[in-house]
C-alpha positions in Angstrom: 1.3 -3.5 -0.4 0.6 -2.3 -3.9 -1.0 -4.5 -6.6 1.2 -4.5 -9.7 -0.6 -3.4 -13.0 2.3 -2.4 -14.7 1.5 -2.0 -18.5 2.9 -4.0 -20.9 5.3 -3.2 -22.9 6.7 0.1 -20.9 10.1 1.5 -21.6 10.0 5.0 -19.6 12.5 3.2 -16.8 13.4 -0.2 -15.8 10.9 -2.4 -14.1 11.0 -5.4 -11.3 10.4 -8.9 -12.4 6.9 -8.7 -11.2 3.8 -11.0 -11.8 0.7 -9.1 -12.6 -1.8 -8.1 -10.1 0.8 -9.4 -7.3 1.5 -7.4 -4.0 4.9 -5.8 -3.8 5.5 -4.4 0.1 6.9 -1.5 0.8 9.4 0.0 2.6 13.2 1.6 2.7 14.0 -2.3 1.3 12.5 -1.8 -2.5 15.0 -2.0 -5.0 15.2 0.8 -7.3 13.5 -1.1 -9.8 10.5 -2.1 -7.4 10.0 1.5 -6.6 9.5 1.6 -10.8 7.8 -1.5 -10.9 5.2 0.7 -8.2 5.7 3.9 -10.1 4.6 2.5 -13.0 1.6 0.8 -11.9 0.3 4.1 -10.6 1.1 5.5 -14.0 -1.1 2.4 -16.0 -4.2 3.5 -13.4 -3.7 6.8 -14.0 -2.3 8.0 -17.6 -4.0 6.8 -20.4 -1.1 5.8 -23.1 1.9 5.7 -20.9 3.4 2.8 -22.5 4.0 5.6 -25.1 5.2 8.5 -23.4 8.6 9.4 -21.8 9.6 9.6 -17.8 8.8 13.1 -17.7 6.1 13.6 -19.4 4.1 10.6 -17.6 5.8 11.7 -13.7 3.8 15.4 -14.8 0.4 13.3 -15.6 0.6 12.2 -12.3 1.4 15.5 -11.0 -2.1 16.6 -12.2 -4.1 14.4 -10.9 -6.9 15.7 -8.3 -6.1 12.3 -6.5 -3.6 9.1 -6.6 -5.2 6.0 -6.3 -2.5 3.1 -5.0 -4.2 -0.5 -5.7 -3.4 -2.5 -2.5 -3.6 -1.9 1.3 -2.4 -3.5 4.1 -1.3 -7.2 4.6 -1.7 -8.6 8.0 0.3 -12.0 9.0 0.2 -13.7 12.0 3.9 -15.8 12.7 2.0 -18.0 15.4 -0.1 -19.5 12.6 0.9 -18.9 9.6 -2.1 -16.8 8.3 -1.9 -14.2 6.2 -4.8 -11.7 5.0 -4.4 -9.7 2.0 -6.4 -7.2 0.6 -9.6 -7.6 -1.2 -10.2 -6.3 -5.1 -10.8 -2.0 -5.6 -9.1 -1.5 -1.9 -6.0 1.3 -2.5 -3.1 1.8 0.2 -4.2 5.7 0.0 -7.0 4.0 2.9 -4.6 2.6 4.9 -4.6 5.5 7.9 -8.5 4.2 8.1 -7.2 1.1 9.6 -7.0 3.6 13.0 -10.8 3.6 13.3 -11.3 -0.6 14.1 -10.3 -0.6 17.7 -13.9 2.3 18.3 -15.5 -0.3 16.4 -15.2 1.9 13.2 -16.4 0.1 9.8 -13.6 -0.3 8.1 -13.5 -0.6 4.2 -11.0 -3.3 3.2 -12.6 -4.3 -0.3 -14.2 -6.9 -2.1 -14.3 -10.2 -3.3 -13.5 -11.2 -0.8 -14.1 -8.8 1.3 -12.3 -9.0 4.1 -13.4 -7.4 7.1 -11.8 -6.1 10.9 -14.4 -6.1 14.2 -14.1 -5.9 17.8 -14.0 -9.3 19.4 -13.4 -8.6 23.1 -10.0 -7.1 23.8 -9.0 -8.5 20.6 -9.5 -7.3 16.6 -10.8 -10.2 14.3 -9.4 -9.7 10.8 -11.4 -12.1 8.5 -10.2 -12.4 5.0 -13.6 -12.9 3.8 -16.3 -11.2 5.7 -19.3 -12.5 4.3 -22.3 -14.5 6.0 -20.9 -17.5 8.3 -17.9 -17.7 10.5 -15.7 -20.1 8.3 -12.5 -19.3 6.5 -9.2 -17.5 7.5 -8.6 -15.0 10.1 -6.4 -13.3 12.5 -6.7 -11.9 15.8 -4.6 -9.1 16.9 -4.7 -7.6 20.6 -6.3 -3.7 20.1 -3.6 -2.8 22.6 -1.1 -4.0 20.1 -3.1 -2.2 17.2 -1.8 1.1 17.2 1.7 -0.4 17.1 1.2 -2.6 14.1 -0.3 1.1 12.4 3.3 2.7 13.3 5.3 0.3 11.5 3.3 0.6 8.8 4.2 4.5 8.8 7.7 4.1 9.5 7.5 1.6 6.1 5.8 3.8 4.3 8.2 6.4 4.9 11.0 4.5 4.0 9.7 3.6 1.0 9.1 7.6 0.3 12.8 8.0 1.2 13.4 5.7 -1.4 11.2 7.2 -4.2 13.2 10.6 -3.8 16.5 8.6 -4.6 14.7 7.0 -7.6 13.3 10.1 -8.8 16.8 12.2 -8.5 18.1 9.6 -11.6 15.0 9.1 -13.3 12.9 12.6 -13.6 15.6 14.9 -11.3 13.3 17.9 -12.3 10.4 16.6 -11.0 11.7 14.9 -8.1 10.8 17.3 -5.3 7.4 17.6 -6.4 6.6 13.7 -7.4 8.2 13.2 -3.5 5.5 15.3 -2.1 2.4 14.2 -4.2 3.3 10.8 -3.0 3.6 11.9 0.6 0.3 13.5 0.4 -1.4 10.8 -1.3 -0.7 8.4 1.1 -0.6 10.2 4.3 2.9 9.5 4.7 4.3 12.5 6.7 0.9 12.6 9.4 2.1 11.5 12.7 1.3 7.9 14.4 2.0 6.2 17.5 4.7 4.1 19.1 6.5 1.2 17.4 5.8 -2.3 19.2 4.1 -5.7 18.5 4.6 -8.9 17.1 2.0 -9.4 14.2 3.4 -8.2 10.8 1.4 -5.3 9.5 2.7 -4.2 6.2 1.9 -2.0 3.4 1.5 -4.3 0.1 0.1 -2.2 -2.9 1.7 -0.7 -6.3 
């Protein structure tokens, strides 16, 4: 998922009806004005003044950055009881291939406040949404032979949602388009590899 910052006012392209700071998922499903709504809120963490420049000019901004930070990460919902864990505050979706490393019993930054946390609890992966002192509040525990699955649908979203930027970009910054495509896809990790698509948790990458 992404967390919406989108500044206020911005007219460079249309925008989602969007809450601030709430999670927008994504995959080949965003509207064209979601992948705007996401596009923008890279563009308000990462161009000072965009609310005052045009398309172009704030699609190049990004261009030049060293790196792209995404505010978000991965949601994890479980259908059997209705929990959900969501990411914690300064986490960014440009992690989210770090996920890979819980089942070795990797230490896994999620973020902060309130910092949720992922460790190995028998043949099973504890995600707490606050992993503090204590063993109260929410969590969900996903089988780590299921784990790599849940990772794969998360690529094949994530790809989708790339799939989707190029069409945005074609009528928005056509010039750029190409290049904005493959920043994005480097960013993120997109285009690496993963595993094999199974599972039954929902997985899902909610950011900008």
């Amino acid at each position: 998922m992404i967390e919406v910052r989108t500044p206020d006012p911005f007219g460079a392209w249309p925008l989602a009806e969007c809450d601030a700071f709430s999670g927008l998922a994504l995959s080949a499903l965003v509207s064209p004005a979601e992948v705007g709504t996401v596009m923008a809120t890279l563009a308000d963490v990462h161009v000072p003044d965009c609310e005052e420049l045009d398309a172009d000019t704030i699609v190049r901004r990004l261009l030049e950055q060293d790196a792209l930070i995404a505010p978000g990460g991965l949601e994890l919902h479980d259908p059997s009881t209705g929990v959900t864990i969501v990411p914690g505050c300064c986490s960014g979706l440009e992690d989210w291939r770090a996920w890979s490393e819980a089942p070795a019993g990797g230490d896994v930054w999620l973020g902060h406040d309130p910092a949720p946390s992922i460790a190995v609890n028998g043949d099973r992966l504890r995600v707490r949404q606050d992993g503090g002192p204590g063993e109260g509040g929410d969590f969900v525990d996903v089988p780590v032979a299921l784990f790599p699955a849940l990772l794969e649908t998360v690529h094949h979203d994530l790809v989708g949602f790339l799939g989707r930027v190029e069409e945005w970009a074609d009528g928005v910054t056509s010039s750029l388009s190409a290049a904005l495509v493959r920043r994005l896809d480097e960013a993120l990790s997109i285009s690496e590899p993963s595993g094999d698509v199974a599972g039954v948790y929902g997985l899902r990458p909610t950011p900008p």
